[in-house]
C-alpha positions in Angstrom: 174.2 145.7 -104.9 171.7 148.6 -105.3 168.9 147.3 -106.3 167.3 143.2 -105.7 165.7 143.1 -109.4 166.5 144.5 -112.5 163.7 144.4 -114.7 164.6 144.7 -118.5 161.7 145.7 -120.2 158.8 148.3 -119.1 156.1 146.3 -120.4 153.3 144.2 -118.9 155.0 141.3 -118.3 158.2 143.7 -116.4 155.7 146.2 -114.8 153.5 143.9 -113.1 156.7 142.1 -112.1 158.3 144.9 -110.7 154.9 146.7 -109.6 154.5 143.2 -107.1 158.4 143.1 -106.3 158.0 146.5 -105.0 154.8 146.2 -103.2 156.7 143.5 -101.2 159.0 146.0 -100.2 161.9 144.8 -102.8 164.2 147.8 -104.7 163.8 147.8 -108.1 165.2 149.2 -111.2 163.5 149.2 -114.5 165.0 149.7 -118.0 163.8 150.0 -121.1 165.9 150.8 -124.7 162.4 152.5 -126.0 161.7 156.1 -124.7 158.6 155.3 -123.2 156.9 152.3 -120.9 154.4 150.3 -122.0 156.1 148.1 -124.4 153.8 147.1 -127.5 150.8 148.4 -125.2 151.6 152.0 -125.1 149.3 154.7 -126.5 150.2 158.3 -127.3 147.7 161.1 -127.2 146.8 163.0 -131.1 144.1 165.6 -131.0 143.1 163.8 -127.8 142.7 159.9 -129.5 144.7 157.3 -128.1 146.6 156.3 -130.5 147.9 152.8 -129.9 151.2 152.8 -131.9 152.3 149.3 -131.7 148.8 148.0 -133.1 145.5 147.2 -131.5 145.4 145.9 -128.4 141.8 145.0 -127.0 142.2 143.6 -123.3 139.7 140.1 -123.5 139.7 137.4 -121.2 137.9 134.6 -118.8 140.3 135.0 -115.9 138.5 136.6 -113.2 141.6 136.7 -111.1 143.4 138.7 -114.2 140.3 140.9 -114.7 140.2 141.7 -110.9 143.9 142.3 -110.8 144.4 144.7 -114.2 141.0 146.7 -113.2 142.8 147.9 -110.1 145.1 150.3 -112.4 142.7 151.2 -114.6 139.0 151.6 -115.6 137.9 149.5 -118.8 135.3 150.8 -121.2 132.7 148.4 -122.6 134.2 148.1 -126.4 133.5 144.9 -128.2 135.3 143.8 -131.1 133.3 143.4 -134.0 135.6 143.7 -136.8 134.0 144.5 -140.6 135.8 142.7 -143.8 136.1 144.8 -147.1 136.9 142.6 -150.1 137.1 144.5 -153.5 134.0 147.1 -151.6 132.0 144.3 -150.6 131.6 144.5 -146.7 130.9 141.5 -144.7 130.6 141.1 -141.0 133.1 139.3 -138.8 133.7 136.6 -137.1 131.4 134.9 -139.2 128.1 135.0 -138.1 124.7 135.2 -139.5 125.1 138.4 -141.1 128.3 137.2 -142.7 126.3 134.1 -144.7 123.0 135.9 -145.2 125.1 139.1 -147.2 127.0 136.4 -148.9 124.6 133.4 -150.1 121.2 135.2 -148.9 120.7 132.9 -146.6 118.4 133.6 -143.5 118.4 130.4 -141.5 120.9 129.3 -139.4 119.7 125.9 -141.2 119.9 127.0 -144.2 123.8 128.7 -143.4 124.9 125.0 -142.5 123.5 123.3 -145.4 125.8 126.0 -147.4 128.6 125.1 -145.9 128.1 121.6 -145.9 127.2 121.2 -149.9 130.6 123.5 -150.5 132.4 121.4 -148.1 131.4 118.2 -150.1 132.0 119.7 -153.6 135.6 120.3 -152.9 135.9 116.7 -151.4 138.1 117.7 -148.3 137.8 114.6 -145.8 141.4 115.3 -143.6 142.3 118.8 -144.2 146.0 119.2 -144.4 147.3 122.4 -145.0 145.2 126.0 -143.8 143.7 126.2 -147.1 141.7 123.2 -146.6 141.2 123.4 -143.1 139.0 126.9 -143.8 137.3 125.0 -146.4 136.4 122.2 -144.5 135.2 124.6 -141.3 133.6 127.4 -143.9 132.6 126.9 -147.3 134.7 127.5 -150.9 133.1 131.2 -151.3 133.9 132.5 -147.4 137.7 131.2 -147.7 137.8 132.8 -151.1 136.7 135.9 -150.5 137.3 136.4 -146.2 140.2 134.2 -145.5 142.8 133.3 -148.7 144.2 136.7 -149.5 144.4 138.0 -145.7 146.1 135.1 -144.3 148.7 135.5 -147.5 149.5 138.8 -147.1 149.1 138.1 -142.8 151.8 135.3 -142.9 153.9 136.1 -146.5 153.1 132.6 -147.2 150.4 130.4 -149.9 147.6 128.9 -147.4 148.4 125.9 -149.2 151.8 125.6 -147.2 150.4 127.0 -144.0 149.8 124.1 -140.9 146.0 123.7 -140.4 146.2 124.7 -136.9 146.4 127.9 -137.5 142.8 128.2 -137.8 141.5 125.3 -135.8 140.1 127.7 -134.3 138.3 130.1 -136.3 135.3 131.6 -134.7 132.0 130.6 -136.9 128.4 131.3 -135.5 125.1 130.3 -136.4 123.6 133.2 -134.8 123.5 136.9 -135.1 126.9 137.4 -132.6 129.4 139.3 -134.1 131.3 139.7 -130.8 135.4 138.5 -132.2 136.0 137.2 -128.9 134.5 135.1 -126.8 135.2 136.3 -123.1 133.6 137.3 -120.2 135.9 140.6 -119.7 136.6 142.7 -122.5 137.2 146.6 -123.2 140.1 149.2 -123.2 141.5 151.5 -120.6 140.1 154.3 -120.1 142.8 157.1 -120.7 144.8 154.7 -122.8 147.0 152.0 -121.6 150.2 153.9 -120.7 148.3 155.5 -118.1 147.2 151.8 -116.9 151.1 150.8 -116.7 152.1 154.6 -115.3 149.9 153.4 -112.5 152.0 149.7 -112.0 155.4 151.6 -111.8 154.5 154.5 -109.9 157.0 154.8 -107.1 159.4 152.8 -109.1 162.7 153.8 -110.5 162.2 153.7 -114.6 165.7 154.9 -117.1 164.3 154.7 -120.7 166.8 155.1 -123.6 169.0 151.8 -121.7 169.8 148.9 -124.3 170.3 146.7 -121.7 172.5 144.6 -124.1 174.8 146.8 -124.6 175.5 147.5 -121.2 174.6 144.2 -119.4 177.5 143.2 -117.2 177.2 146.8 -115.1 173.3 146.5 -115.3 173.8 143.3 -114.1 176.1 144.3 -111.6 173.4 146.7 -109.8 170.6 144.0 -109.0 170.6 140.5 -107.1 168.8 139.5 -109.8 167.3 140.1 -113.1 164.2 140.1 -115.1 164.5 139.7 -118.7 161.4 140.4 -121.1 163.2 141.4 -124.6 164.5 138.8 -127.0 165.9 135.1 -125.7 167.7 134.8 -128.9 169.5 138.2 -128.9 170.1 137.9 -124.8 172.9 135.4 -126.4 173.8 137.2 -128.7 171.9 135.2 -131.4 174.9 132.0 -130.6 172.8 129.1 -132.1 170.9 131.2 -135.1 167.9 133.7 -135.1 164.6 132.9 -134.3 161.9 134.1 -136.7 159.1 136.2 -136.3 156.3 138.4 -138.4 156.5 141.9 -137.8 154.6 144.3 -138.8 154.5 147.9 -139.8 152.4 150.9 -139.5 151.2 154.1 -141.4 149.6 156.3 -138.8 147.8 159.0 -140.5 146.0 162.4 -139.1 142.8 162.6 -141.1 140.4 166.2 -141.3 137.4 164.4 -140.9 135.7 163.3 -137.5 134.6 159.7 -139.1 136.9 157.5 -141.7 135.9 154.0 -141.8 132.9 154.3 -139.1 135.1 151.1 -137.3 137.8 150.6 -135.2 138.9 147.5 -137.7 138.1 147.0 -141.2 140.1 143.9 -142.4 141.2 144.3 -146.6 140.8 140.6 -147.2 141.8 140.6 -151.0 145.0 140.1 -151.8 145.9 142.6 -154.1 145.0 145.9 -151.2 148.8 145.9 -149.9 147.9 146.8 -146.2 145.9 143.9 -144.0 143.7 146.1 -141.8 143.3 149.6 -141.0 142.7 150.9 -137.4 140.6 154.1 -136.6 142.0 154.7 -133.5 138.8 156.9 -131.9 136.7 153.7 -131.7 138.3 152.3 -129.6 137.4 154.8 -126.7 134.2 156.5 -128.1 131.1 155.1 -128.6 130.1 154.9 -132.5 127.5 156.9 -131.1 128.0 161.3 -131.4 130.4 161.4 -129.1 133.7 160.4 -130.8 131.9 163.0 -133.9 132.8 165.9 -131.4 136.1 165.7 -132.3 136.7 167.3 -135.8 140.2 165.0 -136.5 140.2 161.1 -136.5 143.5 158.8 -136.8 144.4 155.8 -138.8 146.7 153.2 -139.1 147.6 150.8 -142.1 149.1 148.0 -141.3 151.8 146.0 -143.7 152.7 142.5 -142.2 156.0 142.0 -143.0 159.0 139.0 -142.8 161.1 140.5 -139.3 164.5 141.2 -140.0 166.7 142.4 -137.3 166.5 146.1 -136.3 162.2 145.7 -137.0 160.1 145.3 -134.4 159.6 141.8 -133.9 155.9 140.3 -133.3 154.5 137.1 -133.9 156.5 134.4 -133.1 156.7 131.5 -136.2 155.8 129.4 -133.9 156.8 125.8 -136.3 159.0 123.1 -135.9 162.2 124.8 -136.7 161.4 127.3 -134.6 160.6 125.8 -132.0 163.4 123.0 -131.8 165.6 126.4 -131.8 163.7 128.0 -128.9 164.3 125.2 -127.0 167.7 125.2 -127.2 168.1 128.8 -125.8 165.5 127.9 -123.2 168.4 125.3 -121.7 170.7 128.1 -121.7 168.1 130.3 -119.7 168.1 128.0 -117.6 172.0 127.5 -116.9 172.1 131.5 -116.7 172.1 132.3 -112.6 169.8 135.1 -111.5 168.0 135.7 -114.4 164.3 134.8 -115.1 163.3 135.1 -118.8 159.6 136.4 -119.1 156.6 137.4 -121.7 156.7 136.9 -125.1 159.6 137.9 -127.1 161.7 136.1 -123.5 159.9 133.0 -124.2 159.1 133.3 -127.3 154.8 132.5 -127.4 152.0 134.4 -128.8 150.5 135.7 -125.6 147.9 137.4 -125.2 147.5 140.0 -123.1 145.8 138.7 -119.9 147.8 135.5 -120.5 151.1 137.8 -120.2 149.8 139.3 -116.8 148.9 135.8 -115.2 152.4 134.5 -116.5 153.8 137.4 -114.9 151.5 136.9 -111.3 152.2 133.1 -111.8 156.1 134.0 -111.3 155.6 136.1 -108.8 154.5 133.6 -106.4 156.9 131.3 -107.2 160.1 134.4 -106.8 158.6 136.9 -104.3 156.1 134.3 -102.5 
C-alpha cells in the first residue's frame, strides 16, 4: 500500500481531511472525477471576477474554532449578504426587515409592522399551520407570502407550498428593525482571491489526480490506500442497490456582460412565478465593494439560476431531505457502516444540507476521532 488515505473528492470536506492527514505526517492521495479542486466551492477567474460556478457560496458562521481554522488559508473580505427581491419590477429588501414592510404597507413603526402582520395573520384564520404555505402566513402576513415567498419557493422546490412540510421555513429570518444582514453570524465574508485559492492552500504538498471517477476504478484505487475517504454520493458508492436518493439540482447561465454594473447586487431574488430563473448572481459583488472600485472594471458577470428536479448525470444539490428520503438514507448508512476502511463524509456522502462551516467542523470532528 502506497498511500494511508485515499480521499475521494477535492472538496472542503476531502481537503481539510487530507490537509490534517498530511500535517500528521500521513501519505495521501486525492482524486477527483471534475478537472479542478474545490468541489461546489471552486471559483474561476473572467476578466478578473471570481466567478463562483457552482452557485454562491458566502462563508457565515458562529464557530470561532471554524473561523480561526479556515482564516489560516485564506483572508476573508467583509461582504454581507443583503439580498434585494424583484417581483413583477417591484424591489423589496430582504430578509425581511423594516424596509421590506415600510415599501410594502407604508408602514414606519416596527409597531405598526407587527400589527400588519398580526391583522393578516387573523383574516386568514391560520391557528396550526400545516403545510409551508401557511406556515409563511402565520410568521409574515397574506401580502409578503404572496408577493416574496409563494412563487420562489415553487419554482425553488418544483412543488405547490401547499404540499411543502412547514419546516421548511420555521425559520425564516423576520426583523423589526432596519437589519437587512441574511445571516445572522458573527463571521461572515469571502475569500479573498476566490476560494480555489483557499483550498490550493489545504492541498499544497499533497498529491491531487483530477479527471479519476473513482467509481469506475474503485477496487485498484482502493487497492493503493489503507484506507479511504469518501465525499461523493452514498447512494451511487453502491451502485444505487436499494433505489436513488433525490435531490434538487440546479442549473446555471453564466453570462459575460459589456457593462461594469448589471443589477447593482450580488443577489437579486425573481420571486414571481412566472420569471423562469430564481435568482441571478453578479459575480463582482461579491469581492468589490458596491463602492467605485468594482466600476474599474469595464465587464461584469452573471449567472441565472434554474432549480431543477436532479436526474442522474446533473449535478446533484439539495438533498430532499423528507421521510422517504430519509428512511432510504438510512439504509445505505448501515451499509457504510459494514464497508471496512471507508469513512463516508460531507454532504452528498451523508446526505445533509450543510453548510459550509458545518462541512469543515464535520470534517475537523473526524479528524480527531481517525488521525487523533
Amino acid at each position: 500500500m502506497k498511500y494511508d488515505y485515499l480521499v475521494v473528492g477535492a472538496g472542503l470536506y476531502g481537503s481539510v481531511f487530507a490537509h490534517e492527514a498530511a500535517t500528521r505526517g500521513k501519505r495521501v492521495l486525492v482524486v477527483d472525477k471534475r478537472p479542478n479542486i474545490a468541489g461546489n466551492v471552486y471559483t474561476e477567474d473572467i476578466e478578473g471576477i471570481h466567478v463562483h460556478k457552482y452557485g454562491a457560496h458566502i462563508f457565515h458562521t458562529n464557530n470561532k474554532k471554524v473561523w480561526d481554522y479556515i482564516t489560516k488559508f485564506a483572508e476573508f473580505n467583509r461582504f454581507t449578504n443583503s439580498p434585494v427581491a424583484n417581483y413583477k419590477g417591484e424591489l423589496y429588501s430582504l430578509p425581511f426587515n423594516m424596509y421590506t414592510f415600510n415599501k410594502m404597507w407604508g408602514v414606519v413603526t416596527p409597531e405598526e409592522a407587527a400589527a400588519k402582520i398580526e391583522e393578516q395573520k387573523k383574516a386568514a384564520g391560520i391557528t396550526e399551520p400545516k403545510n409551508l404555505e401557511e406556515q409563511a402566513i402565520s410568521l409574515v402576513g397574506t401580502d409578503i407570502y404572496e408577493k416574496l415567498i409563494k412563487g420562489y419557493t415553487q419554482k425553488q422546490w418544483g412543488r405547490k407550498c401547499t404540499d411543502l412540510p412547514a419546516f421548511i421555513i420555521k425559520r425564516l429570518p423576520v426583523r423589526l428593525t432596519f437589519d437587512n444582514n441574511y445571516f445572522n453570524a458573527l463571521y461572515q465574508g469571502i475569500p479573498m482571491g476566490g476560494y480555489t485559492k483557499m483550498v490550493e492552500h489545504l492541498l499544497e504538498g499533497i498529491e491531487v489526480r483530477l479527471g479519476i471517477d473513482y467509481l469506475e476504478q474503485k477496487e485498484e484505487l482502493k487497492a493503493l490506500a489503507e484506507k479511504t475517504v469518501y465525499t461523493g454520493a452514498i447512494d451511487a458508492y453502491f451502485d444505487y442497490s436499494l433505489g436513488a436518493l433525490e435531490y434538487r439540482s440546479v442549473r446555471f447561465e453564466t453570462e459575460l456582460l459589456d457593462t461594469p454594473n448589471f443589477q447593482g447586487n450580488a443577489a437579486v431574488n425573481y420571486t414571481d412565478a412566472q420569471t423562469p430563473w430564481t435568482r441571478i448572481i453578479e459575480h463582482k459583488w461579491f469581492e468589490f465593494g458596491k463602492d467605485d472600485e468594482g466600476h474599474d472594471l469595464p465587464k461584469t458577470v452573471i449567472s441565472r439560476e434554474y432549480s431543477s428536479e436532479w436526474k442522474p448525470g446533473d449535478e446533484p444539490y439539495y438533498p430532499v431531505n423528507d421521510e422517504k428520503n430519509g428512511a432510504l438514507y438510512q439504509k445505505y448508512k448501515e451499509l457504510a457502516e459494514k464497508e471496512k476502511n471507508v469513512i463516508f463524509g460531507g454532504r452528498l456522502g451523508e446526505y445533509k444540507y450543510y453548510d459550509m462551516d458545518a462541512v469543515i467542523a464535520s470534517a475537523l470532528e473526524m479528524c480527531e476521532k481517525e488521525l487523533g
